[in-house]
CHARMM internal coordinates of N, CA and C (Angstrom, degrees):
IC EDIT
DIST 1 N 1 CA 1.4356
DIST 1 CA 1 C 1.5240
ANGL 1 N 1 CA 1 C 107.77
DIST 1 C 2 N 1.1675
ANGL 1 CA 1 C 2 N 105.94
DIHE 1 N 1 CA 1 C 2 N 151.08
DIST 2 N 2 CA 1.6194
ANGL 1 C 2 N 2 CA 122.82
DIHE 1 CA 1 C 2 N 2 CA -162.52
DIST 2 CA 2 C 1.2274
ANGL 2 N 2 CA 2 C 104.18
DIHE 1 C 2 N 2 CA 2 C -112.92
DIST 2 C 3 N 1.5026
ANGL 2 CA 2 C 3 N 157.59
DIHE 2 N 2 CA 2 C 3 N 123.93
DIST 3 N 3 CA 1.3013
ANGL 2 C 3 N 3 CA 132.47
DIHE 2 CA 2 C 3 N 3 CA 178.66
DIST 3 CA 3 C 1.7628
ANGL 3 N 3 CA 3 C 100.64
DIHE 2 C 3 N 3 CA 3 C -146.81
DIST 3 C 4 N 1.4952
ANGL 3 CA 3 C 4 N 112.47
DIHE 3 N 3 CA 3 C 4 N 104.08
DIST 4 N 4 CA 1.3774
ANGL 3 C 4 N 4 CA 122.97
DIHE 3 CA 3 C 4 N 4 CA 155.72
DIST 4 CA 4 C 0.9436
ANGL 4 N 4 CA 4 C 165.71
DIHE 3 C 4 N 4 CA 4 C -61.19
DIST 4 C 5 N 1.2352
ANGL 4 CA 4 C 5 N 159.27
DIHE 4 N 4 CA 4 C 5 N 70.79
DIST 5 N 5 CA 1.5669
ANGL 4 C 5 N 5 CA 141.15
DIHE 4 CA 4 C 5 N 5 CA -107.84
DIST 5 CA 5 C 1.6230
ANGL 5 N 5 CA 5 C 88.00
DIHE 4 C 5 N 5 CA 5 C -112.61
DIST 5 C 6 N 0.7951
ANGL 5 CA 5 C 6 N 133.48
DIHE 5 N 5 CA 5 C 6 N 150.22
DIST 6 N 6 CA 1.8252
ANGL 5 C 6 N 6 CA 139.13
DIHE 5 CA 5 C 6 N 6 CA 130.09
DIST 6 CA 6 C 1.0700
ANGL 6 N 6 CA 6 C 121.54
DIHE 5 C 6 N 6 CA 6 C -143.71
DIST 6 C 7 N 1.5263
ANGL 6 CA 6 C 7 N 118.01
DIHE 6 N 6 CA 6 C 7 N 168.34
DIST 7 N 7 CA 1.4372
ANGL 6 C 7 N 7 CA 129.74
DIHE 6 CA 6 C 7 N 7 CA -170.50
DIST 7 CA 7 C 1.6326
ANGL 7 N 7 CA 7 C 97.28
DIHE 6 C 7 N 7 CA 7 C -131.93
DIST 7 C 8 N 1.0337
ANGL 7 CA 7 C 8 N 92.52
DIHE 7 N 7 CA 7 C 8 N 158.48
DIST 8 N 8 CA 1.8528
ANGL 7 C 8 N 8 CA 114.36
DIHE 7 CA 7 C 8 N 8 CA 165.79
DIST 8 CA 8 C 1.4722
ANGL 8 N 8 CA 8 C 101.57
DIHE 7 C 8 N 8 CA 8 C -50.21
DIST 8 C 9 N 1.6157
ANGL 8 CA 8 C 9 N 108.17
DIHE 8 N 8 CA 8 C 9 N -71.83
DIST 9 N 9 CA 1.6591
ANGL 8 C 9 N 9 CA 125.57
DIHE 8 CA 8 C 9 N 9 CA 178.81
DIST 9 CA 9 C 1.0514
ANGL 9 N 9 CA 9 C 106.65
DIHE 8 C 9 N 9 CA 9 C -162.39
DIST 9 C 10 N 1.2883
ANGL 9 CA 9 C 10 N 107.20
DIHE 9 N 9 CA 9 C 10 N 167.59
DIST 10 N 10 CA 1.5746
ANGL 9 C 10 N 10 CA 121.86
DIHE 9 CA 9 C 10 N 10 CA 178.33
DIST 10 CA 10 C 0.8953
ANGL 10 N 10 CA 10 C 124.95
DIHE 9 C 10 N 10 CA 10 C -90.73
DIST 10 C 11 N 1.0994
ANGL 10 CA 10 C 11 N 147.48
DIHE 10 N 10 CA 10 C 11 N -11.37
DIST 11 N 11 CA 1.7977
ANGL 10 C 11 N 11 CA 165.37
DIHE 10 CA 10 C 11 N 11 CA 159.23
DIST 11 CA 11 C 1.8316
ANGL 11 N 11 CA 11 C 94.93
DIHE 10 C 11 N 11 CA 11 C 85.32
DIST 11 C 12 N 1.0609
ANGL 11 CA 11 C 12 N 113.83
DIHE 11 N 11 CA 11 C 12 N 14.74
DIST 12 N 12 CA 1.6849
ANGL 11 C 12 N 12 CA 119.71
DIHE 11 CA 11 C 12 N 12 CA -163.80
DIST 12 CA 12 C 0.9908
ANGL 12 N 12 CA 12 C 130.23
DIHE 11 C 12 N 12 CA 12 C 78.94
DIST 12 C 13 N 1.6784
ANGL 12 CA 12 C 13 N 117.58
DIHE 12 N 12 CA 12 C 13 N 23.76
DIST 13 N 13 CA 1.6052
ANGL 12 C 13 N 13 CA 112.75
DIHE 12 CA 12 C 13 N 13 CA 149.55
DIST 13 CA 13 C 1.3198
ANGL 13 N 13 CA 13 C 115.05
DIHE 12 C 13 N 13 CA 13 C -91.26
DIST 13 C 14 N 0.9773
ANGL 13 CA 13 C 14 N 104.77
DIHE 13 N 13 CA 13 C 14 N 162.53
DIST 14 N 14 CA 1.9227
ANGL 13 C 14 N 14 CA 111.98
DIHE 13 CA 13 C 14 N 14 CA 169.62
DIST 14 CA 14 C 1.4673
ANGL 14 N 14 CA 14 C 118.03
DIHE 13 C 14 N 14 CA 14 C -51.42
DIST 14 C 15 N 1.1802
ANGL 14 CA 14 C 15 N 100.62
DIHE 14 N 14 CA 14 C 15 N 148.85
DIST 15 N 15 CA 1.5003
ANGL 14 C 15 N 15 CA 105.02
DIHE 14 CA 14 C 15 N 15 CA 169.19
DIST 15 CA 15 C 1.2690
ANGL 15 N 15 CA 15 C 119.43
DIHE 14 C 15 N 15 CA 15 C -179.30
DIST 15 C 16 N 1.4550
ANGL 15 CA 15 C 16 N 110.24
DIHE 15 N 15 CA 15 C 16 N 137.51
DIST 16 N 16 CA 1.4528
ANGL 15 C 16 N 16 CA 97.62
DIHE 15 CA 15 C 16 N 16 CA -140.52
DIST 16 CA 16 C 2.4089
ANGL 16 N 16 CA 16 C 100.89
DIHE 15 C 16 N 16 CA 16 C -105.08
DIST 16 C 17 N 1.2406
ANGL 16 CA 16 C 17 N 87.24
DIHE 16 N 16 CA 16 C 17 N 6.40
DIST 17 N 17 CA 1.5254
ANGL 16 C 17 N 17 CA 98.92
DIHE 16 CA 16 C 17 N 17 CA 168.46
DIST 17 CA 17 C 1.2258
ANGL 17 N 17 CA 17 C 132.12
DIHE 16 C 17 N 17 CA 17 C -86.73
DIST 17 C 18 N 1.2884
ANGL 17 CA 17 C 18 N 146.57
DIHE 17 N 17 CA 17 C 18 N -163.46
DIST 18 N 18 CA 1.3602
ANGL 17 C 18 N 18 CA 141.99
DIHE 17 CA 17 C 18 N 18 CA -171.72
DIST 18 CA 18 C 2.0690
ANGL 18 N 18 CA 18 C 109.58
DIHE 17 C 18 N 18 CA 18 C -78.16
DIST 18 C 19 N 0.8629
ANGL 18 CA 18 C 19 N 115.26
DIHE 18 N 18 CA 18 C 19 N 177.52
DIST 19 N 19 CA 1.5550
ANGL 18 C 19 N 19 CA 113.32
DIHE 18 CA 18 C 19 N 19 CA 171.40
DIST 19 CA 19 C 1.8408
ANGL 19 N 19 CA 19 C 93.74
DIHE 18 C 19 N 19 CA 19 C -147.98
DIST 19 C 20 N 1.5063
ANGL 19 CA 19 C 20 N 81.23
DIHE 19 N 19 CA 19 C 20 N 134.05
DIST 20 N 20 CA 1.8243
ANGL 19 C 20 N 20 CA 80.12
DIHE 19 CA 19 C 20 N 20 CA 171.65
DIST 20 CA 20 C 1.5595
ANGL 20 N 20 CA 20 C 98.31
DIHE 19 C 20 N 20 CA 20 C 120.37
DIST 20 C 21 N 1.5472
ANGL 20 CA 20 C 21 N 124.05
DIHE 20 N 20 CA 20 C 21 N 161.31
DIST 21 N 21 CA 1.1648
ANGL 20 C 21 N 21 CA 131.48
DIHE 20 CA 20 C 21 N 21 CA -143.27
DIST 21 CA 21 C 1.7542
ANGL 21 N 21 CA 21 C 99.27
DIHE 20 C 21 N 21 CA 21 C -91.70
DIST 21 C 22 N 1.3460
ANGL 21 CA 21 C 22 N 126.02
DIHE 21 N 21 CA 21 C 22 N 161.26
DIST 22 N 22 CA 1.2961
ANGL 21 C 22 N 22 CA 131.01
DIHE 21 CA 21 C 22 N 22 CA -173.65
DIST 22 CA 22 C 1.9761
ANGL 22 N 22 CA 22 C 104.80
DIHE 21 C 22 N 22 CA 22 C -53.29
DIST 22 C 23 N 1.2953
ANGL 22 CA 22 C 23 N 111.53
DIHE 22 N 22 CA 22 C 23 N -45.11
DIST 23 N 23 CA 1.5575
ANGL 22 C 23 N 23 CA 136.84
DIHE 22 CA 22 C 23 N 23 CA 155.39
DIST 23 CA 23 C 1.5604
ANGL 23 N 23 CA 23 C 114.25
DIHE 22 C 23 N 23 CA 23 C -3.93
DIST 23 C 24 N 1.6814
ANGL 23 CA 23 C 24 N 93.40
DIHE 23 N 23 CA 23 C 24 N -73.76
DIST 24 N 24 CA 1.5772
ANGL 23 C 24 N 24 CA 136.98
DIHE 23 CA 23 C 24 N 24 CA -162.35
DIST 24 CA 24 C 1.8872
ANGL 24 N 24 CA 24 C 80.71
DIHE 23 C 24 N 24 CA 24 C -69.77
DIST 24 C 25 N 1.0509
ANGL 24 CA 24 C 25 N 108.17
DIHE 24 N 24 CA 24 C 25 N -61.14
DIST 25 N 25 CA 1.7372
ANGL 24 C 25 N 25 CA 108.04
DIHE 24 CA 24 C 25 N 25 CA -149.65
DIST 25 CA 25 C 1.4628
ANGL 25 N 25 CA 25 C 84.92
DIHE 24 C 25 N 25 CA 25 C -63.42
DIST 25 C 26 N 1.4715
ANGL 25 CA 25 C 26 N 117.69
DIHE 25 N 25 CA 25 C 26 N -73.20
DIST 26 N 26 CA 1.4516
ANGL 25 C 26 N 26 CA 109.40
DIHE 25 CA 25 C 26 N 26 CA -175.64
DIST 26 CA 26 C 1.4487
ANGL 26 N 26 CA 26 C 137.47
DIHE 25 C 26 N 26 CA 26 C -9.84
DIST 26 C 27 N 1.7129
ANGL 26 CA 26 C 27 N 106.76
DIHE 26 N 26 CA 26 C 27 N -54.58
DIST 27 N 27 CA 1.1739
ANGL 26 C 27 N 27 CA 117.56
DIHE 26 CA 26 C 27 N 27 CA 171.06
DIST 27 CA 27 C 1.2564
ANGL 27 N 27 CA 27 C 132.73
DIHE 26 C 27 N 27 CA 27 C -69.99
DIST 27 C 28 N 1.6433
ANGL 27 CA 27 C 28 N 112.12
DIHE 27 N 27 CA 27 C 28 N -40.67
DIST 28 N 28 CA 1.2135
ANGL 27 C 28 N 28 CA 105.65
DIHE 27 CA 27 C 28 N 28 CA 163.80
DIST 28 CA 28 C 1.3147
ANGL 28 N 28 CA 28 C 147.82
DIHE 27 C 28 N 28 CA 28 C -67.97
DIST 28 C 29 N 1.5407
ANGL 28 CA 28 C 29 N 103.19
DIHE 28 N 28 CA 28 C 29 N -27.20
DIST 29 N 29 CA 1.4626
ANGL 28 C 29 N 29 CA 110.32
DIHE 28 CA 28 C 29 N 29 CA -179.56
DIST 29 CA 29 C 1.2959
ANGL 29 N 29 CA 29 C 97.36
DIHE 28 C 29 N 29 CA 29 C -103.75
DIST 29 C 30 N 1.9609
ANGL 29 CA 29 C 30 N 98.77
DIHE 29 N 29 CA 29 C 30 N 147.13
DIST 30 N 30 CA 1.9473
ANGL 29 C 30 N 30 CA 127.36
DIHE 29 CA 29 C 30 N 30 CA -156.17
DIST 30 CA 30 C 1.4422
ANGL 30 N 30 CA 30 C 73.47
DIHE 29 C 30 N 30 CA 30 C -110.21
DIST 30 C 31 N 1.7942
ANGL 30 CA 30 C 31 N 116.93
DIHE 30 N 30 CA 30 C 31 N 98.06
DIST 31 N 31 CA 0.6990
ANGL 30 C 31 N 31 CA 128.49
DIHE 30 CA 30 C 31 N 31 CA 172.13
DIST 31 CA 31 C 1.4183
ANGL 31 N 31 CA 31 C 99.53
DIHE 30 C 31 N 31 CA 31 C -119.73
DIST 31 C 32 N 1.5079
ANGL 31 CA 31 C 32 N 105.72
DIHE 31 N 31 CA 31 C 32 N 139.70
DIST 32 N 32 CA 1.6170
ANGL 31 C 32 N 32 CA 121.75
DIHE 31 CA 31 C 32 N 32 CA -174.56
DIST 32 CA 32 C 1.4296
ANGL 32 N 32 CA 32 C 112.69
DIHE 31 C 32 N 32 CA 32 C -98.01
DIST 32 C 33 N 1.3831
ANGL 32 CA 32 C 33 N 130.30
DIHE 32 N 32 CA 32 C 33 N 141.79
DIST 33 N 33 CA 1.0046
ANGL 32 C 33 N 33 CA 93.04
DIHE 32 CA 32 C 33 N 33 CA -162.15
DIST 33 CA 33 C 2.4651
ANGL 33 N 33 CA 33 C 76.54
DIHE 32 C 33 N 33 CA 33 C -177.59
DIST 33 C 34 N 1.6814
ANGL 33 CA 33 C 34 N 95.05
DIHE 33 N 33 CA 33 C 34 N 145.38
DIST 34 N 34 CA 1.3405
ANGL 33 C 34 N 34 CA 99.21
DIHE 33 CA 33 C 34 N 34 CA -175.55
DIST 34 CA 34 C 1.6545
ANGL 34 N 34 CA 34 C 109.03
DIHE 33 C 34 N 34 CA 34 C -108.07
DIST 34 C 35 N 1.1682
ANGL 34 CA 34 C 35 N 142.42
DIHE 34 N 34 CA 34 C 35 N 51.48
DIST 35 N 35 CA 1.5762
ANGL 34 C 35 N 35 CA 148.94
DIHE 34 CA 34 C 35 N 35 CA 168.44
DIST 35 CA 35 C 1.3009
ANGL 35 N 35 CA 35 C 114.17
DIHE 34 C 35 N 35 CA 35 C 34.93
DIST 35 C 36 N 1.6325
ANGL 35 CA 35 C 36 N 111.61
DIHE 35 N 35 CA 35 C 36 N -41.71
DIST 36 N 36 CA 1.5730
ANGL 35 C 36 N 36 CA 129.53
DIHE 35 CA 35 C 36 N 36 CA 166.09
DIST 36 CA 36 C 1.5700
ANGL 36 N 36 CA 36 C 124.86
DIHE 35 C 36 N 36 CA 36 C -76.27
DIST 36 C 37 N 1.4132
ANGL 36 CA 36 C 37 N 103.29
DIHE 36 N 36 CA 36 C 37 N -5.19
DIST 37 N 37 CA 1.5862
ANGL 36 C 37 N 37 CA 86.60
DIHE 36 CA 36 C 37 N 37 CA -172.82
DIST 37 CA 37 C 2.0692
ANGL 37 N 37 CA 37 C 92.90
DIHE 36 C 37 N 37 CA 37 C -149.42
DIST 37 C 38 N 1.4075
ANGL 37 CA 37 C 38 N 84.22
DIHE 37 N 37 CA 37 C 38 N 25.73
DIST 38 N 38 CA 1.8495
ANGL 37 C 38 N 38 CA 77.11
DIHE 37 CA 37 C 38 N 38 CA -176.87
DIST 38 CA 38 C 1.3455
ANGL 38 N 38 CA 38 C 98.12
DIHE 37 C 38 N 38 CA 38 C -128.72
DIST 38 C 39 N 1.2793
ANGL 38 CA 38 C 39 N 119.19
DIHE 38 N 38 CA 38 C 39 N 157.89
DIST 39 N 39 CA 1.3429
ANGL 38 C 39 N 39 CA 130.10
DIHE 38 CA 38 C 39 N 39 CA -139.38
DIST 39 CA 39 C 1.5767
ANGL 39 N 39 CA 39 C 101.72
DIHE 38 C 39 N 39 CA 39 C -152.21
DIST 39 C 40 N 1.3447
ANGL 39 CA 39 C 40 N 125.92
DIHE 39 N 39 CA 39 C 40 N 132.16
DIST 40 N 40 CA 1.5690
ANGL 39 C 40 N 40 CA 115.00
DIHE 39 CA 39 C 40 N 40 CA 161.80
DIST 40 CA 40 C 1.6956
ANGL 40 N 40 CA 40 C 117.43
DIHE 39 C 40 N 40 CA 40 C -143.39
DIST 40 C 41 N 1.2019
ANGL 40 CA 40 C 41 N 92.02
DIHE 40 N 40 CA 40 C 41 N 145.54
DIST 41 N 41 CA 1.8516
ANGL 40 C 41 N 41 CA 108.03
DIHE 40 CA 40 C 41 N 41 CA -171.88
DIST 41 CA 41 C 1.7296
ANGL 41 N 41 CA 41 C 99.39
DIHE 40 C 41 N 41 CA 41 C -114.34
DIST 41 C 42 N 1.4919
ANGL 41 CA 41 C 42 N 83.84
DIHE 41 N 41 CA 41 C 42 N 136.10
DIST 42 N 42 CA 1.7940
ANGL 41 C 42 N 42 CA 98.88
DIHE 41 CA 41 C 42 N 42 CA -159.81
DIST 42 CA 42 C 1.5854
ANGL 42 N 42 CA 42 C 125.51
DIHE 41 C 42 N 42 CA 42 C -134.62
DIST 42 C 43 N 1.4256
ANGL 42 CA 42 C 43 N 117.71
DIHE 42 N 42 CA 42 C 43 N 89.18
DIST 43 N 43 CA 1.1899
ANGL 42 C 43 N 43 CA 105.67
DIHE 42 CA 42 C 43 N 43 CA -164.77
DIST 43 CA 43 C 1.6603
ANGL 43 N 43 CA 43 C 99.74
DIHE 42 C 43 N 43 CA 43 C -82.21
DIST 43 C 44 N 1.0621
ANGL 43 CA 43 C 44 N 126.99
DIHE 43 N 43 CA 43 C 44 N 116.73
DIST 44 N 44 CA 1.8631
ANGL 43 C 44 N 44 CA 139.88
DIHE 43 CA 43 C 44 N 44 CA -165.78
DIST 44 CA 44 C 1.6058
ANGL 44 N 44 CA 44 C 116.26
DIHE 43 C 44 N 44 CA 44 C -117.31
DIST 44 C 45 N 1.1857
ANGL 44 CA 44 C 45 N 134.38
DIHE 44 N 44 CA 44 C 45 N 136.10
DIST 45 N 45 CA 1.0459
ANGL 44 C 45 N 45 CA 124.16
DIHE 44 CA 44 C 45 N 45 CA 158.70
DIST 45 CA 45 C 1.6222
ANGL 45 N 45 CA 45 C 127.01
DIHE 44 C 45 N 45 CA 45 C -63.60
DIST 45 C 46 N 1.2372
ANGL 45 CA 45 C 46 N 139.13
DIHE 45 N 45 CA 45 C 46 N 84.39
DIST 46 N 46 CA 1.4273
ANGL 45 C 46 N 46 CA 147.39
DIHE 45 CA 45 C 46 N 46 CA 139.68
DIST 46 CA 46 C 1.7685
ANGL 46 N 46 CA 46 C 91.04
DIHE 45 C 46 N 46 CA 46 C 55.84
DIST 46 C 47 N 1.5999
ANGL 46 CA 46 C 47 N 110.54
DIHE 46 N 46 CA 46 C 47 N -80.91
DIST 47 N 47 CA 1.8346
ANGL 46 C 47 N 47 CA 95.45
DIHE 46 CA 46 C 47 N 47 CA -164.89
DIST 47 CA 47 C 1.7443
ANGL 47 N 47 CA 47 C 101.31
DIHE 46 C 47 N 47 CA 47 C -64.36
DIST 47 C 48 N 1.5609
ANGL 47 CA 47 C 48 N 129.78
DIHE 47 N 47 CA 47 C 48 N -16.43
DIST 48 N 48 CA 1.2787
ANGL 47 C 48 N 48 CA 123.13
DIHE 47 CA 47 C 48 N 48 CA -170.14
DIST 48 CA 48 C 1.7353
ANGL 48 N 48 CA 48 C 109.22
DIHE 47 C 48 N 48 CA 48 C -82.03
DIST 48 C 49 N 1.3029
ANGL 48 CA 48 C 49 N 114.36
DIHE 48 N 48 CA 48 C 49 N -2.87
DIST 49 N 49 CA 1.4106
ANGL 48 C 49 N 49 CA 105.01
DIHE 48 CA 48 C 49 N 49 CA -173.93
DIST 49 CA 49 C 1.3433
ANGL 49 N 49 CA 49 C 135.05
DIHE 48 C 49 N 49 CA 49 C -73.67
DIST 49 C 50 N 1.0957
ANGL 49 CA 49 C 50 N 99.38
DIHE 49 N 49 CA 49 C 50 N -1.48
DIST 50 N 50 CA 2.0604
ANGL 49 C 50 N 50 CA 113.12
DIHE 49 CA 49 C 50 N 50 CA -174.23
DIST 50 CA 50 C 1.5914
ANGL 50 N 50 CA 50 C 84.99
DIHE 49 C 50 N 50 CA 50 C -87.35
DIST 50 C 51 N 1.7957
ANGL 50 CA 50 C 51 N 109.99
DIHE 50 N 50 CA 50 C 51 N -74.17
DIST 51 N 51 CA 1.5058
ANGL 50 C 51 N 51 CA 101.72
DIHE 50 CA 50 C 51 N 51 CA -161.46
DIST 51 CA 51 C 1.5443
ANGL 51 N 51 CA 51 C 106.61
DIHE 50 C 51 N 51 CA 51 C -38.55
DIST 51 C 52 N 1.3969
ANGL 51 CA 51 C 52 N 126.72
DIHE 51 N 51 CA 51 C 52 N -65.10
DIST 52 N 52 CA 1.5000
ANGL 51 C 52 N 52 CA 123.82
DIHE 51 CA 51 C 52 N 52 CA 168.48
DIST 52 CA 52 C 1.1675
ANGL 52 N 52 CA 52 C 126.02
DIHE 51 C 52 N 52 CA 52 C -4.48
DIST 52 C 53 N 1.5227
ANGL 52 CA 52 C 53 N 112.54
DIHE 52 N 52 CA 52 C 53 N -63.09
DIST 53 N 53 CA 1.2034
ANGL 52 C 53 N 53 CA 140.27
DIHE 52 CA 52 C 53 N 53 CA -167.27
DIST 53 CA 53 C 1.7734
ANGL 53 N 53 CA 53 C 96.69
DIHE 52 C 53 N 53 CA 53 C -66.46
DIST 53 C 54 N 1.3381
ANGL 53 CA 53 C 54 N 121.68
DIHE 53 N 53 CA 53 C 54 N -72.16
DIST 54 N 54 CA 1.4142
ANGL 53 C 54 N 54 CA 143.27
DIHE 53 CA 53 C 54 N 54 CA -168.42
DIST 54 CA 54 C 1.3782
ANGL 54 N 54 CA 54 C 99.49
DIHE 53 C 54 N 54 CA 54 C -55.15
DIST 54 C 55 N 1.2221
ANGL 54 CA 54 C 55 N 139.84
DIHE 54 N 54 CA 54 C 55 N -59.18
DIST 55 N 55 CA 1.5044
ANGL 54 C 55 N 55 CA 143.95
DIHE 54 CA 54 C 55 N 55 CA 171.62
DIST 55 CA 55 C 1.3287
ANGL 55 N 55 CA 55 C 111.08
DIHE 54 C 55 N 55 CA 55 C -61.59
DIST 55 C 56 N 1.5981
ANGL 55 CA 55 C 56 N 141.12
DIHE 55 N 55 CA 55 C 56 N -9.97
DIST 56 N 56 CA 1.4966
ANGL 55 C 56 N 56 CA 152.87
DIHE 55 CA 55 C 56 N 56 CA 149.87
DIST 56 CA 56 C 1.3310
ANGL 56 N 56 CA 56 C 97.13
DIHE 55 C 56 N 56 CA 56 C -58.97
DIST 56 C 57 N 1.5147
ANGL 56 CA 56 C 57 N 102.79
DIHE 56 N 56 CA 56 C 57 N -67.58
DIST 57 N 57 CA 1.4882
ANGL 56 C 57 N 57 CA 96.79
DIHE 56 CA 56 C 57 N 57 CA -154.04
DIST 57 CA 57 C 1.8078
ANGL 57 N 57 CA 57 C 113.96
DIHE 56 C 57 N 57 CA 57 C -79.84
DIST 57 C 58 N 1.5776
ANGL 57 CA 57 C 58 N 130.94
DIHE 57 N 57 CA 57 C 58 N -8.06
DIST 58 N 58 CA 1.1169
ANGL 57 C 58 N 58 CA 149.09
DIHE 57 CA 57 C 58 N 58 CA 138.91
DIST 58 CA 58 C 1.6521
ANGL 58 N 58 CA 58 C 99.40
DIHE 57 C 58 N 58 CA 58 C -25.34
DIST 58 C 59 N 1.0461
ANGL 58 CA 58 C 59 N 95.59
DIHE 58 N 58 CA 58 C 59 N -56.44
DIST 59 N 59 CA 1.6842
ANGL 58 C 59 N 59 CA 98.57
DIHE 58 CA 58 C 59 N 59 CA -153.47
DIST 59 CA 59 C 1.7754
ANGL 59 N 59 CA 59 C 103.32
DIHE 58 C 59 N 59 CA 59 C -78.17
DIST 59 C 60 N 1.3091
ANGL 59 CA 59 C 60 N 121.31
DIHE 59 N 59 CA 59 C 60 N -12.39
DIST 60 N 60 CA 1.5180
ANGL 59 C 60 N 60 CA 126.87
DIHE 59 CA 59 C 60 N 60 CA -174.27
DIST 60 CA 60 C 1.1476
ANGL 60 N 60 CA 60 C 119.36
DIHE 59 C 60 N 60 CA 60 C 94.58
DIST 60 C 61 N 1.4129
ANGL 60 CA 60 C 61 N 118.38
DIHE 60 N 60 CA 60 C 61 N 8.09
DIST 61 N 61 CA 1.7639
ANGL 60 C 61 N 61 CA 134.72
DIHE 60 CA 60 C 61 N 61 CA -172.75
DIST 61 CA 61 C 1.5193
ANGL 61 N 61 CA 61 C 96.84
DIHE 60 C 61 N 61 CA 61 C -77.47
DIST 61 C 62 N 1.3111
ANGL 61 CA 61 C 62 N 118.81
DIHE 61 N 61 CA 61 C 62 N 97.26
DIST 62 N 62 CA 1.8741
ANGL 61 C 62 N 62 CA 115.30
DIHE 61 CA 61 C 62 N 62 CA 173.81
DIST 62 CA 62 C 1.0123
ANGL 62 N 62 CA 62 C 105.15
DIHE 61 C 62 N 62 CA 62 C -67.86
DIST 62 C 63 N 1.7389
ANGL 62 CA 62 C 63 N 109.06
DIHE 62 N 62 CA 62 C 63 N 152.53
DIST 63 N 63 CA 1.7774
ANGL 62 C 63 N 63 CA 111.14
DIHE 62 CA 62 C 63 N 63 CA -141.78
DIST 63 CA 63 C 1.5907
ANGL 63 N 63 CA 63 C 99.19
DIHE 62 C 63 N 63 CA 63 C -100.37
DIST 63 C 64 N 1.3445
ANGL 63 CA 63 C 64 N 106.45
DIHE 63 N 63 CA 63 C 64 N 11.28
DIST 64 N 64 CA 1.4282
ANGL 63 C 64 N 64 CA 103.46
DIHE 63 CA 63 C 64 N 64 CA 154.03
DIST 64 CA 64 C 1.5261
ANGL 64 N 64 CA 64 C 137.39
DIHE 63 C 64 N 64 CA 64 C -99.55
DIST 64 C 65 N 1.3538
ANGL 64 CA 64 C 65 N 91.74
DIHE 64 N 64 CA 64 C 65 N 6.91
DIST 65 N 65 CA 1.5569
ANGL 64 C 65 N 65 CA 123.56
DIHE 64 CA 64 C 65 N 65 CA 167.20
DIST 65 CA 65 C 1.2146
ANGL 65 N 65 CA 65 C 105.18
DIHE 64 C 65 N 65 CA 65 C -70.42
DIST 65 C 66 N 1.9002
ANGL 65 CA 65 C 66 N 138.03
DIHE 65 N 65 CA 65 C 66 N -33.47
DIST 66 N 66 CA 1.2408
ANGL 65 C 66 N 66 CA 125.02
DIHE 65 CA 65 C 66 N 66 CA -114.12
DIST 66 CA 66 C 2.2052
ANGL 66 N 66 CA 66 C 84.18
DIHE 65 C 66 N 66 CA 66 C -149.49
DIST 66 C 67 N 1.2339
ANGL 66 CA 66 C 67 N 82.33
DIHE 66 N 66 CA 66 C 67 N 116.57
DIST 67 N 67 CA 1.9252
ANGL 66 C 67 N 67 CA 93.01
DIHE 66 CA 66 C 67 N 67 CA -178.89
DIST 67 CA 67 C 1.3731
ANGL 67 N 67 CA 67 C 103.06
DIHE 66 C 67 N 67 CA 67 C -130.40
DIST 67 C 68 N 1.4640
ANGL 67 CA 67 C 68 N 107.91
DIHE 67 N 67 CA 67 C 68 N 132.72
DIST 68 N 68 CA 1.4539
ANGL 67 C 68 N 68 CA 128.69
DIHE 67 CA 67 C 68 N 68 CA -140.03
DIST 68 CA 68 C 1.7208
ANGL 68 N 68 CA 68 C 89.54
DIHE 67 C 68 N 68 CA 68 C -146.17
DIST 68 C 69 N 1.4263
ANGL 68 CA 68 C 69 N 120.53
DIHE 68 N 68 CA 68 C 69 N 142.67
DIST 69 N 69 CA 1.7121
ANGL 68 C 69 N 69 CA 130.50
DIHE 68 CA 68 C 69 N 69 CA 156.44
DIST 69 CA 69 C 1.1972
ANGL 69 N 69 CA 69 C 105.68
DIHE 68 C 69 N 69 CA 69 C -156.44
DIST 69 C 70 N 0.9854
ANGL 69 CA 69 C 70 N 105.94
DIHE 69 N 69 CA 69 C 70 N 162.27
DIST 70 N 70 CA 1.9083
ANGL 69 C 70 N 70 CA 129.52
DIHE 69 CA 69 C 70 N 70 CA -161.89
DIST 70 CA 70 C 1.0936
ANGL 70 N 70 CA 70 C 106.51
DIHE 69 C 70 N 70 CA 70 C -99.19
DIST 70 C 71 N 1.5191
ANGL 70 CA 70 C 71 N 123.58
DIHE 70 N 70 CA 70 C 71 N 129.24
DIST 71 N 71 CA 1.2580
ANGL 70 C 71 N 71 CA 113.48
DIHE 70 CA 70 C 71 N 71 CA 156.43
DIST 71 CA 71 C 1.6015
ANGL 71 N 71 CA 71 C 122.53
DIHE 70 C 71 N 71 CA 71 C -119.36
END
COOR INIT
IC SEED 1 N 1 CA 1 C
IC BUILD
């Protein structure tokens, strides 16, 4: 299991996880990964949940793979 943290930003506290949008992380990290057996949990802001959603399902992640809440 693979498990990522990121934030939007840090407002200038520490943090020792990614910075930058779910988007940003996606792309950068050569993450391996089988469409059938990978799964992602997503705390998202409300207008960000389609792209989320659309870049999941791009990727072959069935969208019942894929659990998402608003904050």
């Amino acid at each position: 299991m693979k498990v990522c943290t990121a934030v939007d930003e840090t407002s200038g506290e520490e943090w020792q996880g990614c910075v930058g949008s779910f988007t940003k992380l996606w792309d950068e990290d050569d993450i391996e990964y089988d469409p059938q057996t990978t799964a992602a949990v997503v705390c998202v802001e409300k207008g960000a949940r389609d792209e989320l959603r659309n870049l999941l399902a791009e990727a072959g992640i069935p969208q019942q793979q894929i659990a998402t809440w608003d904050y």
